[in-house]
C-alpha positions in Angstrom: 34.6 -96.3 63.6 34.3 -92.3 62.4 33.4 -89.7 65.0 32.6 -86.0 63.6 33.6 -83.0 65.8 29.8 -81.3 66.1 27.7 -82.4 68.4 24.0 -81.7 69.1 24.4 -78.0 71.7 21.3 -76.0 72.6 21.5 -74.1 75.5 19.0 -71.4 76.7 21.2 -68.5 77.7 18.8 -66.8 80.3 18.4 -70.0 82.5 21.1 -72.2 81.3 19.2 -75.5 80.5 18.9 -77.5 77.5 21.2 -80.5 75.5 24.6 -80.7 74.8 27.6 -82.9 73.7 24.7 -86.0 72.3 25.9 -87.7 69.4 25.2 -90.8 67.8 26.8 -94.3 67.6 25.5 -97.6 66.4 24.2 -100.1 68.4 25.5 -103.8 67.2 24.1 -107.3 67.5 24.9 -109.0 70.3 26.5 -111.9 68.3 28.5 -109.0 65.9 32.5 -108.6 66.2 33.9 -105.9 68.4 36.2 -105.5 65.5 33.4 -104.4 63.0 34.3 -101.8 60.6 31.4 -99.0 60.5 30.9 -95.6 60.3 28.1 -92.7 61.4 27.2 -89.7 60.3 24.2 -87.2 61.0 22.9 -83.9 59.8 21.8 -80.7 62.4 19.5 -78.7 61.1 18.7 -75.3 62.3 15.1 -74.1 62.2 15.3 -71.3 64.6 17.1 -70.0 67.9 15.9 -72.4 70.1 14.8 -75.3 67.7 17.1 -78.4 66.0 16.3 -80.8 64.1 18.9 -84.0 63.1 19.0 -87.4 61.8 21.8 -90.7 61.9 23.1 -92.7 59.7 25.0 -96.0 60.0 27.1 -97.0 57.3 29.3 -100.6 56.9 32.7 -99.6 56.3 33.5 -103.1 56.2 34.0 -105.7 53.6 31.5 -108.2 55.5 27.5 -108.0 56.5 27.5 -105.9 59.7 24.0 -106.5 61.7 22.6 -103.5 63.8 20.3 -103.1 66.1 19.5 -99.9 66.4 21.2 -95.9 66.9 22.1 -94.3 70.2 22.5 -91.3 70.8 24.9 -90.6 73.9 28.3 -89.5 74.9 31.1 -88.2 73.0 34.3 -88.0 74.3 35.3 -84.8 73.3 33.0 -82.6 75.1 33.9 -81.7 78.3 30.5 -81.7 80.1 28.6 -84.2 78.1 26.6 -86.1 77.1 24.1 -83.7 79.0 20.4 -82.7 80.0 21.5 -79.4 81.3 18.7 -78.2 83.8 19.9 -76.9 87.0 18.6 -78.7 90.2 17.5 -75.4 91.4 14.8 -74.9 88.4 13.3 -78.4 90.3 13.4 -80.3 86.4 10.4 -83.0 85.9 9.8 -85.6 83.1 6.3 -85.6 81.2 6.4 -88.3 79.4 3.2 -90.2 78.3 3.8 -93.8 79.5 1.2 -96.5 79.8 -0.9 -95.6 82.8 -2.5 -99.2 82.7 0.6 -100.8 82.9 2.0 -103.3 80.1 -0.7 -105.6 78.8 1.9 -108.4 78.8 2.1 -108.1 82.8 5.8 -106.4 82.8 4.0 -102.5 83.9 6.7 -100.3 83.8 5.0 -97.4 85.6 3.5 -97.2 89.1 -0.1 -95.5 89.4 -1.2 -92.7 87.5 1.1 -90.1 87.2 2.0 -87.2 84.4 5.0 -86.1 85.7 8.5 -87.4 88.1 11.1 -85.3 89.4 14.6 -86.2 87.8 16.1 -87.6 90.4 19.8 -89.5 90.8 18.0 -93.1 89.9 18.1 -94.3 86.5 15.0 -94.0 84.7 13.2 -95.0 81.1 10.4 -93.9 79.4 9.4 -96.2 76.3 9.3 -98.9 77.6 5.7 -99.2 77.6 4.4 -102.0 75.0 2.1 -99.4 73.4 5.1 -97.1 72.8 3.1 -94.0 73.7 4.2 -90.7 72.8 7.7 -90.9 70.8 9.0 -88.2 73.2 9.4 -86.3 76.5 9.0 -83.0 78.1 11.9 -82.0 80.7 10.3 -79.0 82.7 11.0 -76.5 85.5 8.6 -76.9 88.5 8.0 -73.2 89.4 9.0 -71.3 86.0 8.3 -71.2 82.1 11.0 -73.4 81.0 11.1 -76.6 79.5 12.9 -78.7 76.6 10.7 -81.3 74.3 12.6 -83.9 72.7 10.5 -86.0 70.3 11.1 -88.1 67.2 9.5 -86.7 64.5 9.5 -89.4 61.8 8.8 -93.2 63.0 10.1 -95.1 59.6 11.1 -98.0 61.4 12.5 -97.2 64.9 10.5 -97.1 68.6 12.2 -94.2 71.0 13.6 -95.0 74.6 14.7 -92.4 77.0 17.2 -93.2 79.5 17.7 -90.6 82.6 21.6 -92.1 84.3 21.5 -89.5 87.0 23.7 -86.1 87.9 26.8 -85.5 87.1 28.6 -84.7 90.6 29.3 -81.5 90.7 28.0 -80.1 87.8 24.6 -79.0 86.7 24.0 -81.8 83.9 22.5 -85.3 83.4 23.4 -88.2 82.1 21.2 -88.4 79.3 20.9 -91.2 76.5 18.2 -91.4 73.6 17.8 -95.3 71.5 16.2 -95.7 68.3 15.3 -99.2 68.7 13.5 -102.1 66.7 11.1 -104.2 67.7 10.0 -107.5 66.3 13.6 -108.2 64.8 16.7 -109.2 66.4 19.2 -106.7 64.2 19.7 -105.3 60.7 22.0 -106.9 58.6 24.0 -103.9 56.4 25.8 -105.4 53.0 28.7 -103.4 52.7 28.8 -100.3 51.7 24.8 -100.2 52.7 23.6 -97.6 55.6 21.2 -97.3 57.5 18.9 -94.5 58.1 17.5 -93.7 61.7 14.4 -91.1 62.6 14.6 -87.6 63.0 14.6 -85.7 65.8 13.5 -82.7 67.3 15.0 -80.7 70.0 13.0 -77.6 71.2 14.1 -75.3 74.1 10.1 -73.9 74.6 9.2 -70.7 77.2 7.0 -72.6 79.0 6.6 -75.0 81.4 3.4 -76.7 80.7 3.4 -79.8 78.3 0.2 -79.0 76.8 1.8 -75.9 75.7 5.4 -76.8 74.3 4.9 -78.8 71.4 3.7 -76.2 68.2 7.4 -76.2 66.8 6.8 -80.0 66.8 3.9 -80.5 65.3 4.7 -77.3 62.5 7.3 -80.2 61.9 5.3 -83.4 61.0 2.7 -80.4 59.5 5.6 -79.8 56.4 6.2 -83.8 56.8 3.0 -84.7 55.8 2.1 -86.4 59.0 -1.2 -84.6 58.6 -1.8 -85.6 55.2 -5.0 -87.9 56.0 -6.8 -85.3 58.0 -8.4 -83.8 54.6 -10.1 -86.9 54.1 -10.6 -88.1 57.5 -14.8 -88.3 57.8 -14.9 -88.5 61.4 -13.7 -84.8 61.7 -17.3 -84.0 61.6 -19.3 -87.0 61.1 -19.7 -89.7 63.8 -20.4 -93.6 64.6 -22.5 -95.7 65.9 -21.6 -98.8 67.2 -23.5 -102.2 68.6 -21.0 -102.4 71.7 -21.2 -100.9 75.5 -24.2 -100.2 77.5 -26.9 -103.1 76.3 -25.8 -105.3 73.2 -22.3 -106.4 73.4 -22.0 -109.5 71.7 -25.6 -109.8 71.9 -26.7 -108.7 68.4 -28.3 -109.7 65.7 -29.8 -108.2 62.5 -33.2 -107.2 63.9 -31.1 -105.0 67.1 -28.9 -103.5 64.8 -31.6 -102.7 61.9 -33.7 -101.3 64.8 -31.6 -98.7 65.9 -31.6 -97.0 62.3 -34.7 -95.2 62.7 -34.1 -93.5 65.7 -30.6 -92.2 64.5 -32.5 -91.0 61.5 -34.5 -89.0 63.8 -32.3 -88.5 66.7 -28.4 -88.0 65.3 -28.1 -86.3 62.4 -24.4 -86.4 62.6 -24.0 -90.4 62.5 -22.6 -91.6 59.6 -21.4 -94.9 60.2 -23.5 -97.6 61.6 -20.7 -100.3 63.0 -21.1 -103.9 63.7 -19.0 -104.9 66.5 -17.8 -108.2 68.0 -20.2 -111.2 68.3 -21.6 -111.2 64.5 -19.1 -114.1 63.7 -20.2 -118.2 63.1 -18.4 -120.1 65.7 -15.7 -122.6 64.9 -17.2 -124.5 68.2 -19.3 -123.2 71.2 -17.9 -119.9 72.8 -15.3 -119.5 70.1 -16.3 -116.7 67.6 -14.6 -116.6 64.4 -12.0 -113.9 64.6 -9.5 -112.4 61.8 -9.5 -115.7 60.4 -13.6 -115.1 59.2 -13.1 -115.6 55.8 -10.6 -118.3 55.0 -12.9 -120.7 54.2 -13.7 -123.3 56.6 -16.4 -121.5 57.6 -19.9 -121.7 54.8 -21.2 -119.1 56.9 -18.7 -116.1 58.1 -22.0 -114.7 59.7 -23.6 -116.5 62.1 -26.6 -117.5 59.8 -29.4 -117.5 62.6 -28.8 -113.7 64.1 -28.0 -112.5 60.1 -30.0 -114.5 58.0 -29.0 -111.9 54.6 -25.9 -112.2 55.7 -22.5 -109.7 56.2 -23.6 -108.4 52.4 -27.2 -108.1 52.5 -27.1 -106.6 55.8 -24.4 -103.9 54.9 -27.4 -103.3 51.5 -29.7 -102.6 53.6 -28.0 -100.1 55.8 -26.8 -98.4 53.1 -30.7 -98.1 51.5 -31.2 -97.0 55.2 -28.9 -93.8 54.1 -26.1 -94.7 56.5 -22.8 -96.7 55.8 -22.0 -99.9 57.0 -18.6 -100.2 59.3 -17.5 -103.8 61.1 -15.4 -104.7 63.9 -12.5 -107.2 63.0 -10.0 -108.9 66.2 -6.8 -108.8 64.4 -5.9 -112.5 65.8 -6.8 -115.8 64.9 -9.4 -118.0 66.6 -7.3 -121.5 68.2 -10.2 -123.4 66.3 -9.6 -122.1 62.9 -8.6 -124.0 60.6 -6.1 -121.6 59.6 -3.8 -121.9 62.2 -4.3 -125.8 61.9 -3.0 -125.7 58.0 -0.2 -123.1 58.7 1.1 -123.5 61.8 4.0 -121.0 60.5 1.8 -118.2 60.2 1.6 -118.0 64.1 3.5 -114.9 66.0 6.3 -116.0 68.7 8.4 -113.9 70.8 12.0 -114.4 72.1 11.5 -117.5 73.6 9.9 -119.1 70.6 6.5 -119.4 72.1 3.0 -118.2 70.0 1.7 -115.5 71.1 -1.9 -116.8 72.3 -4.4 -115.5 74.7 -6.5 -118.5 76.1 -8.3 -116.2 78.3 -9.9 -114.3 75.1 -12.4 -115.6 72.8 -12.1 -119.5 74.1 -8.5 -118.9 72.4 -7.0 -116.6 70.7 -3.4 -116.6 68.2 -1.5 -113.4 67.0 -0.4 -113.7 63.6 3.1 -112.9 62.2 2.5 -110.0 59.9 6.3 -110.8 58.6 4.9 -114.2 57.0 3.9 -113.7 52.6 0.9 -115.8 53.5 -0.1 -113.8 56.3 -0.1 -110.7 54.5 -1.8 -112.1 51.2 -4.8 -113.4 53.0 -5.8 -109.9 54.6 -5.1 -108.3 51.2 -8.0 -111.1 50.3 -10.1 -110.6 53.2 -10.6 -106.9 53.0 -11.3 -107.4 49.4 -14.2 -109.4 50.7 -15.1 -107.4 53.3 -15.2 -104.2 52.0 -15.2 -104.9 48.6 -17.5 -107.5 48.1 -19.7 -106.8 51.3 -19.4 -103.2 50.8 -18.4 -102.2 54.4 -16.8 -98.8 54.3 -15.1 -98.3 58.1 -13.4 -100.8 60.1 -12.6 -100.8 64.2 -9.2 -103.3 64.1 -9.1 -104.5 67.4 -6.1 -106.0 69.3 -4.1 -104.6 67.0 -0.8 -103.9 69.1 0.0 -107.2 69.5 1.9 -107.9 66.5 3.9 -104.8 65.8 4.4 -102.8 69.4 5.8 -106.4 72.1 9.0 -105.6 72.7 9.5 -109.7 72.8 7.8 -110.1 69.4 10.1 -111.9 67.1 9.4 -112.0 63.4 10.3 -115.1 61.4 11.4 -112.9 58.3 14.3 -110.2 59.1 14.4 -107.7 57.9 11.9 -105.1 58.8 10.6 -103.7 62.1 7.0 -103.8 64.0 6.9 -100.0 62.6 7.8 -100.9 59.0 5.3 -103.6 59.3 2.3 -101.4 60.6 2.3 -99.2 57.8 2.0 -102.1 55.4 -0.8 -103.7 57.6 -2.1 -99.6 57.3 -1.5 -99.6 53.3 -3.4 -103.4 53.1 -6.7 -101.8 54.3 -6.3 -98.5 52.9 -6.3 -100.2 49.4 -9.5 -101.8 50.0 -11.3 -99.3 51.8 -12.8 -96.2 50.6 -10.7 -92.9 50.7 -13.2 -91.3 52.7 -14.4 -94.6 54.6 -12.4 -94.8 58.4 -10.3 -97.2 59.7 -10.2 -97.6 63.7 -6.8 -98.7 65.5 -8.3 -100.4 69.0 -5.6 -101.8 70.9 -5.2 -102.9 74.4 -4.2 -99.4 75.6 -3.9 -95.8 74.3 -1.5 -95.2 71.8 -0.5 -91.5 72.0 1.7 -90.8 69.0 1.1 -88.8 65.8 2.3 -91.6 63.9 -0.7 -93.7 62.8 -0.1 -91.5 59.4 -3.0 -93.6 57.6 -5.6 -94.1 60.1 -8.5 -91.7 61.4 -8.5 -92.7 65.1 -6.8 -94.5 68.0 -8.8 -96.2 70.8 -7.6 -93.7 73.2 -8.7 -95.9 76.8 -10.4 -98.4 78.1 -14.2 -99.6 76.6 -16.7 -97.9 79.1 -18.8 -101.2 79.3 -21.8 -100.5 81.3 -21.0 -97.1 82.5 -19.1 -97.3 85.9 -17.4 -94.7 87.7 -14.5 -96.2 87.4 -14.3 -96.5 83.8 -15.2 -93.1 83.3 -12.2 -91.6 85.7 -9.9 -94.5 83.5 -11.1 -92.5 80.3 -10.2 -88.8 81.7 -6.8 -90.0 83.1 -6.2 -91.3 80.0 -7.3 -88.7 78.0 -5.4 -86.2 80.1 -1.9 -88.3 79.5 -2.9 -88.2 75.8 -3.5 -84.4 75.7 0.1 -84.0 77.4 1.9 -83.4 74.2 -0.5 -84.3 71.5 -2.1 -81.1 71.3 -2.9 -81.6 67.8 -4.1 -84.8 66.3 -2.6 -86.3 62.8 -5.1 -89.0 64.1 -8.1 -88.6 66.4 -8.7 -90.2 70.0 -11.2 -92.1 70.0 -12.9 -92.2 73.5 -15.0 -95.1 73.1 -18.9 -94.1 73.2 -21.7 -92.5 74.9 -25.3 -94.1 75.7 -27.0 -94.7 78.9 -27.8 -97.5 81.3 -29.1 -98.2 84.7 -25.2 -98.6 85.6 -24.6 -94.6 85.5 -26.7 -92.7 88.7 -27.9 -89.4 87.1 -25.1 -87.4 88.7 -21.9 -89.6 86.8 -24.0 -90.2 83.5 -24.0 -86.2 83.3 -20.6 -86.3 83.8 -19.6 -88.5 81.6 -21.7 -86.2 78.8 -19.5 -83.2 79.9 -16.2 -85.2 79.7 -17.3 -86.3 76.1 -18.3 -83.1 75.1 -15.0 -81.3 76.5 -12.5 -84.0 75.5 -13.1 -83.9 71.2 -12.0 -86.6 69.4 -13.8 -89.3 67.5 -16.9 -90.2 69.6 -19.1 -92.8 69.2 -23.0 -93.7 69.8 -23.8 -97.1 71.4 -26.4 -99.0 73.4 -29.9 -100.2 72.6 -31.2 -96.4 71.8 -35.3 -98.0 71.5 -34.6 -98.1 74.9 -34.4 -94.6 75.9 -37.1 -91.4 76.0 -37.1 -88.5 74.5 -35.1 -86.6 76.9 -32.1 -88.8 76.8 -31.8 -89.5 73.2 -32.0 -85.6 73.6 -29.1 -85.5 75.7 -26.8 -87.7 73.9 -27.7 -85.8 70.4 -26.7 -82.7 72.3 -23.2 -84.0 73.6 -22.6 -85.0 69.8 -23.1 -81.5 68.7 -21.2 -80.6 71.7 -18.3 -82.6 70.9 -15.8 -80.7 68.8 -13.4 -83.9 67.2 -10.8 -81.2 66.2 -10.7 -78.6 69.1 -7.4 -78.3 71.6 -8.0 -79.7 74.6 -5.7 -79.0 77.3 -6.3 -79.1 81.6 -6.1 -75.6 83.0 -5.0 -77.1 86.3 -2.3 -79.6 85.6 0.2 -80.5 88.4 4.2 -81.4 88.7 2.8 -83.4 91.6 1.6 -87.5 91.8 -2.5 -87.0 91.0 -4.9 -88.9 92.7 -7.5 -88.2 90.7 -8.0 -86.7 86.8 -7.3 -82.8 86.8 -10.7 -81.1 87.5 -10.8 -78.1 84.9 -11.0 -79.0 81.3 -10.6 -76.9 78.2 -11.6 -77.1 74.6 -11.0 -74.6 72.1 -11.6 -75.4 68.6 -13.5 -73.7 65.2 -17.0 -74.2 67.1 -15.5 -72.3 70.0 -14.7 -73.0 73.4 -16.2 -75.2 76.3 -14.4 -75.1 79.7 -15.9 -77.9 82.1 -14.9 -78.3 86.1 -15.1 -81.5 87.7 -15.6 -83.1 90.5 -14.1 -86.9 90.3 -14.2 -87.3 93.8 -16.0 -89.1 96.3 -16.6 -86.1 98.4 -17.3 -82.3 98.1 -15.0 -80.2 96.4 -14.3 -76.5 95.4 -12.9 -76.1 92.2 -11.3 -73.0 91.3 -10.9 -71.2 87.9 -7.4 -70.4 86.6 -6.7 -66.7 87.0 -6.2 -64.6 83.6 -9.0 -66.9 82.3 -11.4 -64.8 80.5 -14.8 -65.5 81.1 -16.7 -62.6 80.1 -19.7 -63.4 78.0 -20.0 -67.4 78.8 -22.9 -69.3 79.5 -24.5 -73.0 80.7 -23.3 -74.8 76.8 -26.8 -77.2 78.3 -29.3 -74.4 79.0 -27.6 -71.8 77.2 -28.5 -69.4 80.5 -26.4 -66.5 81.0 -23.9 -66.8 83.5 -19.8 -66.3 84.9 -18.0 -69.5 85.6 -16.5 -68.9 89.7 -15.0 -71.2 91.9 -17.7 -73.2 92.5 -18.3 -76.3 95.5 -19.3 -79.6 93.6 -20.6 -82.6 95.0 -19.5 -85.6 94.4 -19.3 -86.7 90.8 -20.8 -83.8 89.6 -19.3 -81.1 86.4 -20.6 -78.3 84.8 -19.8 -77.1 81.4 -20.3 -73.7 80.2 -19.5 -72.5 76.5 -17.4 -69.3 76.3 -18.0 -66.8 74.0 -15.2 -66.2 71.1 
């Protein structure tokens, strides 16, 4: 094994916090020799006084294969008060780190309630070990000063990003501090010798302030020059929008007639929808309560459409939406039905994890099976399904649903080594892209919000839970959510996706105006949904007007964010973007509340963004569940 002399070392003079003595070393296969012959090497580079960035390698020395798991970064020996977070206990340092506020899908949560930020403390802690692997990084931050250091990776080529806080160092001002580049999906790397291995690059940023939303602009001027934002130019939901059959009324209700009828009235009504998007329950059934799912068009079934609901079927009804003067988009489950015939003929196509049992979900869909994306077959027939779907049925945007599952499980194990869940979600990404329009959209829904600028090829993420019908709950689900997103993902390679606004008799007038203000404030890619024949005037009105509202590329950032535990969404909101800005107060208790403005705010000019009346936002006492949004002027 080689060591090198420099470590990574940057220290802010003034209050004496940052990183020193990290360095990296490989981390082996459990079944590898201790005797291995390997070497490392990295590169620092220096982009300003208080900004690094560096990357590992891992070469084989050796004159045998040498299987690697992963890179760590962590102690080295030589330096005397390493490997450190430097942050003085007296500058009270929290994490931010954007973990899975729902807890693991799988049922292993790995965070407790809803929280943005935890005091370092003596105890042992990781962040990444969500199953969504949020945001690749974390935000170390003074309590009660403007001080904090992100560390973030800023490539994902293959490796997820854990954190690992081991406590203070007695008597001394630094932490134990450890960073892993790990794999998922596959047990190690095997190097030939002579071969290396390249890990991520990283980003270490000493920034003058303390808040999250603030630190991250030397990050993202990063993936800017990397080409992380490369998509945006072609991304159509930057100013055009969806509509989409789910929430509110149809769900899997739908059939041509319901989906045909909505057309006029989004002629009339939304001039900024685009896309008109199918969603779940258009499928044949292989038997009763068991929809076709990703496995639609392998053949078994004459009819991928359920013939009765879609009698021109999936072609004839994306024709006429397009004579309509709106493009056709569909919904696709990225699993496979239990009574396909698929999973019957290649029973090797099915995803296991570390136990060697399929990943299937029997509480889904009468039965659902994740397939391994690692498996030739399994990749040639989607490369053959979105021919057919967009190419010969001529949709143009696709909404991939449950679409974690086979690259982010940390017990996912791939039958073919040799490439991570990462490497494996951008060929899943390059599959669709080939098929679908450069300016058509495609949709990453998964089971929870993904957070990370690293979805290079799609145009959104499913940023929380589906609204449904409307409930208060859901809707204070959405603005936590979208509050741990806005943490350090200031700017968007790929836009949230918030789910959709409509209306039902769920949502008392007091919440459903809520709801439009927390749409309109939050950006991102929103959708239209419901049964809109239903509604009057004024509503369809309303929802038009949260549309134009509804900025998808403003910065959104809470004005009143806390170091402490939240019990409830922060309650001032934030938007500035090219349209200009919106600042919305909320009220997401049950009770009365005063909410008071940020001083230094200006608010000189503003006025209701609803009636447009002249007016100043003040501290103001809202009842419960209520908001108001004002527009402020440039």
């Amino acid at each position: 094994m080689s060591t090198l002399l420099q470590t990574i070392k940057l220290i802010d003079a003034t209050h004496d916090y940052g990183i020193i003595g990290l360095r990296p070393t490989a981390i082996l296969a459990d079944d590898e020799s201790p005797d291995a012959c390997w070497g490392v090497r990295w590169e620092i580079e220096t982009l300003s006084s208080n900004t690094v960035c560096t990357r590992a390698w891992i070469t084989n020395t050796g004159t045998t294969p040498l299987r690697v798991k992963g890179i760590r970064w962590g102690c080295d020996p030589a330096e005397e008060n390493g490997p450190a977070l430097r942050f003085p206990p007296a500058l009270e340092p929290h994490v931010f780190a954007t973990e899975n506020l729902r807890g693991d899908y799988f049922g292993s949560g790995t965070v407790e309630g809803d929280r943005f930020a935890y005091p370092l403390t003596n105890q042992h802690i990781e962040y990444g070990n969500a199953e969504d692997h949020v945001f690749p990084g974390v935000f170390v931050a003074a309590a009660k000063m403007p001080a904090g250091l992100l560390i973030a990776q800023a490539s994902q080529q293959r490796f997820y990003a854990l954190f690992r806080f081991l406590g203070r160092m007695l008597g001394r001002q630094n932490w134990l501090f450890e960073i892993e580049e790990r794999a998922n999906g596959v047990t190690a790397y095997e190097l030939a010798p002579g071969a290396a291995l390249d890990g991520e690059k990283w980003l270490f940023h000493l920034a003058p302030t303390n808040d999250p939303q603030q630190a991250t602009a030397a990050y993202f001027q990063v993936l800017h020059s990397d080409g992380a934002f490369a998509r945006r130019a072609l991304n159509p939901l930057t100013t055009r929008r969806i509509y989409c059959t789910w929430n509110y009324d149809f769900f899997a209700d739908i059939d041509e007639q319901k989906i045909l009828g909505q057309i006029p009235i989004l002629k009339e009504h939304f001039s900024q929808v685009e896309f008109l998007q199918i969603d779940d329950g258009y499928q044949s059934c292989h038997q009763p309560g068991q929809r076709a799912m990703i496995d639609l068009c392998y053949g078994d079934l004459k009819h991928p459409f359920d013939p009765m609901r879609f009698p021109d079927g999936p072609k004839g009804l994306a024709d006429r939406i397009k004579e309509a003067g709106l493009r056709p988009a569909i919904w696709l489950g990225l699993w496979a039905s239990n009574g396909s015939q698929m999973l019957k003929d290649h029973p090797d196509w099915v995803l296991c994890d570390d136990t060697g049992t399929p990943l299937t979900f029997h509480a889904y869909y009468g039965g659902t099976t994740i397939l391994d994306p690692s498996v030739d077959g399994v990749r040639d027939y989607l490369d053959r399904m979105c021919h057919t779907v967009f190419g010969e049925w001529g949709f143009e945007g696709v909404k991939l649903d449950f679409s974690s599952f086979a690259f982010n499980g940390k017990r996912v194990r791939y039958r073919h080594p040799g490439r991570s869940g990462v490497e494996r979600r951008h060929e899943l990404e390059t599959i669709f892209r080939r098929h679908l329009p450069a300016d058509g959209f495609f949709g990453w829904c998964v089971v929870a919000g993904t957070a990370q600028p690293f979805l290079a090829q799609a145009d959104y993420f499913r940023n929380a839970v589906d609204i449904n019908k409307g409930d208060w709950p859901a809707i204070k689900r959405v603005a936590m959510w979208t509050a741990n997103t806005n943490l350090l993902l200031q700017e968007r390679p790929c836009l949230p996706n918030l789910d959709s606004i409509g209306w039902s008799e769920e949502f008392d007038e007091t919440s459903w105006q809520t709801w439009l203000n927390f749409c309109a404030v939050a950006g991102g890619a929103l959708e239209v949904s419901g049964d809109l024949r239903k509604l009057d005037c004024d509503r369809l009105r309303r929802l038009a007007a949260t549309l134009k509202l509804s900025d998808p590329s403003c910065r959104v950032r809470c004005l009143d964010l806390s170091h402490e535990t939240p019990a409830h969404p922060p309650a001032v909101w934030l938007a500035e973007g090219p349209s200009g800005t919106l600042l919305g107060l909320f009220n997401w208790t049950d009770g009365p509340l005063k909410v008071a403005l940020p001083t230094g705010l200006d608010v000189a000019g503003a006025y209701d963004a609803w009636t447009h009346a002249p007016g100043t936002p003040s501290d103001l006492m809202l009842q419960p569940r209520a908001s108001v949004l004002w527009r402020l002027r440039s």
